[in-house]
C-alpha positions in Angstrom: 8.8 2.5 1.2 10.1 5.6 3.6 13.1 7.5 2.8 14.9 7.7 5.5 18.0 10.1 6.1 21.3 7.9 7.6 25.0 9.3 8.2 27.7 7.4 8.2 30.9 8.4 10.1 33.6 6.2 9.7 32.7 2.4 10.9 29.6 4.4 13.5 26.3 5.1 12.3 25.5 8.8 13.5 21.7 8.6 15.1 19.2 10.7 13.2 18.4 12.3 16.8 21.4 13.2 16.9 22.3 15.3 13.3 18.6 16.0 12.4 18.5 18.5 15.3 21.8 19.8 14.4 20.6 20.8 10.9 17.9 22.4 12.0 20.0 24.3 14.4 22.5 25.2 11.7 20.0 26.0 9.1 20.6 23.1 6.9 17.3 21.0 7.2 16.1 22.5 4.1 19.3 21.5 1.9 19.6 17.9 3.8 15.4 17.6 3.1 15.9 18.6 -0.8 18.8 16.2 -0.7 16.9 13.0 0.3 14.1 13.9 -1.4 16.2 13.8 -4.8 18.0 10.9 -3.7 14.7 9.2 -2.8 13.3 9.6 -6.5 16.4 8.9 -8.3 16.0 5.6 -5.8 12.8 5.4 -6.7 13.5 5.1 -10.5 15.5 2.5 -10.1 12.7 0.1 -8.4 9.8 1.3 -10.9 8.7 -1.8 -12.6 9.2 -4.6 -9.7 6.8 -3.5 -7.3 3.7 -1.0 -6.9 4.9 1.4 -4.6 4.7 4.7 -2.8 7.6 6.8 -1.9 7.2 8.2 1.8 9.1 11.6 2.1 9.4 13.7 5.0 8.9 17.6 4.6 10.3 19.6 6.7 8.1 23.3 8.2 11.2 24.8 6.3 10.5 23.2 3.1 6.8 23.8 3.5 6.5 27.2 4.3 9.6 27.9 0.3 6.8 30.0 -1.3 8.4 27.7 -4.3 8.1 24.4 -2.6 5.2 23.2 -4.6 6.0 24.2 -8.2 9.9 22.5 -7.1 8.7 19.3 -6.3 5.8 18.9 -9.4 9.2 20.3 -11.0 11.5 17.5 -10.0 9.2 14.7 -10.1 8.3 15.9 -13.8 12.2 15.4 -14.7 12.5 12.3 -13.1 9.2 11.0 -15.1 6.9 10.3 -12.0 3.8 11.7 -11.2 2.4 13.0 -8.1 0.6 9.7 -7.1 3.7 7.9 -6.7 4.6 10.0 -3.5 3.3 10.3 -0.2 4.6 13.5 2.0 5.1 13.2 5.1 4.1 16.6 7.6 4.5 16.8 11.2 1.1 17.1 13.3 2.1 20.7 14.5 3.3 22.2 11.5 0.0 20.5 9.4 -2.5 21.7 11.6 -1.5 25.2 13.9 -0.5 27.3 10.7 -3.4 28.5 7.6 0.2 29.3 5.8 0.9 24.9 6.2 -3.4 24.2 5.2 -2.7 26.5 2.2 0.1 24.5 0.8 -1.3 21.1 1.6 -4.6 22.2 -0.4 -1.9 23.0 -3.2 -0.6 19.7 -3.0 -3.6 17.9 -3.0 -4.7 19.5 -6.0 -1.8 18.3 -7.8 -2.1 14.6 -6.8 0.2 13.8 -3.8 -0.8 11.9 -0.9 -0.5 13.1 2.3 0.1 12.1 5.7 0.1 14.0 9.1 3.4 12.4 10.7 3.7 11.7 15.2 0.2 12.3 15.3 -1.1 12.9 19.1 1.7 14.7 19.9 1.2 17.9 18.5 -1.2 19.7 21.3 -3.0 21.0 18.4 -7.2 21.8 17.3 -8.4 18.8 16.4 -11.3 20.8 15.5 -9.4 21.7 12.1 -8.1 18.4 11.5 -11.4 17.7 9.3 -10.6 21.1 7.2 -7.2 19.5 6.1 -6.8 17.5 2.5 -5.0 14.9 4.0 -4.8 10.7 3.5 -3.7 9.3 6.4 -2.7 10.0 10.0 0.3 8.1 11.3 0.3 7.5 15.2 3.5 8.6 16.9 5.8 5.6 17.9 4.9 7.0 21.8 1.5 5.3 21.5 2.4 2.5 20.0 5.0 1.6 23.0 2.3 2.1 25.3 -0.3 -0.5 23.3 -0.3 -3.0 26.2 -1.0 -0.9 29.3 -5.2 -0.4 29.4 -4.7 3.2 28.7 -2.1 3.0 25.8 -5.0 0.5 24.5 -7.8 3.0 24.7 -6.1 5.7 23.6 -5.0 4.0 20.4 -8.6 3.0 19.9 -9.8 6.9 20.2 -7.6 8.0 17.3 -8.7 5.1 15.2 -12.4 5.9 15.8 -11.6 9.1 14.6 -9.5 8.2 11.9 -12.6 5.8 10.4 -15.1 8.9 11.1 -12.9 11.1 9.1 -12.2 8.3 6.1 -8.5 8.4 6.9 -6.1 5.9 6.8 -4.0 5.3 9.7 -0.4 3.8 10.2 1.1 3.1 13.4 4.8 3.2 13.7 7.4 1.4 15.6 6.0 -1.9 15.9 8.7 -4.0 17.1 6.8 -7.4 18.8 4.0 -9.8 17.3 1.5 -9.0 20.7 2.3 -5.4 19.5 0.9 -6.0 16.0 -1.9 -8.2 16.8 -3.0 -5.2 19.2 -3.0 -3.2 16.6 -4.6 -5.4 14.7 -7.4 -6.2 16.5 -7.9 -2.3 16.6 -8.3 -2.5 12.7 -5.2 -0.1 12.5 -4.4 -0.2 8.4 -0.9 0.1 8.2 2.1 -1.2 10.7 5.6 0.1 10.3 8.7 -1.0 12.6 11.7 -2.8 13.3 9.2 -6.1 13.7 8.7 -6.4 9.7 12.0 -4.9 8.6 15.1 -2.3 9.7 16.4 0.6 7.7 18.7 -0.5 4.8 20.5 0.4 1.8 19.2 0.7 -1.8 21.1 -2.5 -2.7 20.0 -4.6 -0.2 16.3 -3.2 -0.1 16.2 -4.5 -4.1 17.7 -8.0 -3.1 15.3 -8.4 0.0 12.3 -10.5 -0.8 8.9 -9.2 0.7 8.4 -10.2 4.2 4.7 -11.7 4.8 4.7 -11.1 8.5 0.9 -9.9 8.6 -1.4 -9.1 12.3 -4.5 -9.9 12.3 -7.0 -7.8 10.3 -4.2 -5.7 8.4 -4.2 -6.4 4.3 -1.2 -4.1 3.9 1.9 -3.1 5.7 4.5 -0.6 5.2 7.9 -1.6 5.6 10.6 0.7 7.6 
């Protein structure tokens, strides 16, 4: 389960492209990524107790590099009665792995219990050579890839970075998924995770506890994450 970041205008629905880029612009990606990370654990609350699972959160390089970001969130989660396990934080590629400021957090974190997650991985143009330095979970393989599954080289890239993944006992999702060839590709590739408009779109709180669990599986893959 992701937490995803929406805005409604009227009767249009306002592309994340679109007003993410804008905060960040204006300076407001910190207050909008405080904002759905306390909405996502009040959210959160309210499913605890009718299925086993992890919160996905994106962190923003703003919200990393608070010097108070880690004793806020053990902070928040404490009032809210979680623990650390039930989240998994989300970091962008670059951020996680150009910056000893970004490793020295993320070695916080880990300490405390969170999962972690290197988001639109393969895009970064960063050092691999300290990816095996970082106290990260999981790699998840940016939606570019995925779209490219098909073509020969879309198919053997994907299959380099989840060699490396299994080398470096990581868990790897791929996300926008959006066709069954798609996902038995992946599957065949013994990617862990799938994520995309194929198993499920973006919805509200309401509906999300109403849905029933899709079992839409590829081949190979015991678990999927739902977007």
């Amino acid at each position: 389960m992701e937490a995803l970041a929406r805005w409604r205008d009227r009767d249009v629905w306002v592309s994340p492209g679109i007003f993410i880029p804008v905060a960040e612009s204006l300076g407001l990606i910190h207050e909008l990524g405080q904002l759905v990370l306390e909405t996502g654990l009040v959210d959160y609350r309210k499913l605890c107790g009718k299925n086993e699972l992890r919160l996905a959160v994106n962190i923003s390089n703003r919200q990393l590099f608070s010097k108070t970001f880690v004793s806020d969130i053990i902070e928040r989660i404490t009032r809210h009665q979680l623990s650390p396990q039930h989240l998994k934080l989300e970091i962008t590629e670059s951020i996680a792995l150009d910056t000893s400021n970004a490793q020295r957090t993320l070695n916080q974190l880990a300490d405390a219990g969170f999962y972690l997650s290197i988001d639109d991985f393969g895009t970064g143009f960063s050092s691999l050579s300290r990816l095996h330095e970082l106290p990260v979970n999981e790699l998840k393989i940016d939606m570019s890839f995925v779209r490219r599954a098909k073509s020969q080289e879309g198919k053997a890239m994907l299959r380099t970075i989840a060699n490396l993944a299994r080398e470096l006992n990581l868990a790897l999702v791929a996300e926008g998924v959006e066709d069954q060839d798609t996902a038995d590709i992946l599957g065949n590739l013994g990617i862990d995770y799938l994520q995309g408009y194929f198993f499920g779109r973006p919805v509200a709180l309401e509906e999300f506890i109403n849905r029933e669990p899709l079992a839409v599986m590829a081949p190979k893959i015991k678990n999927q994450v739902l977007e």
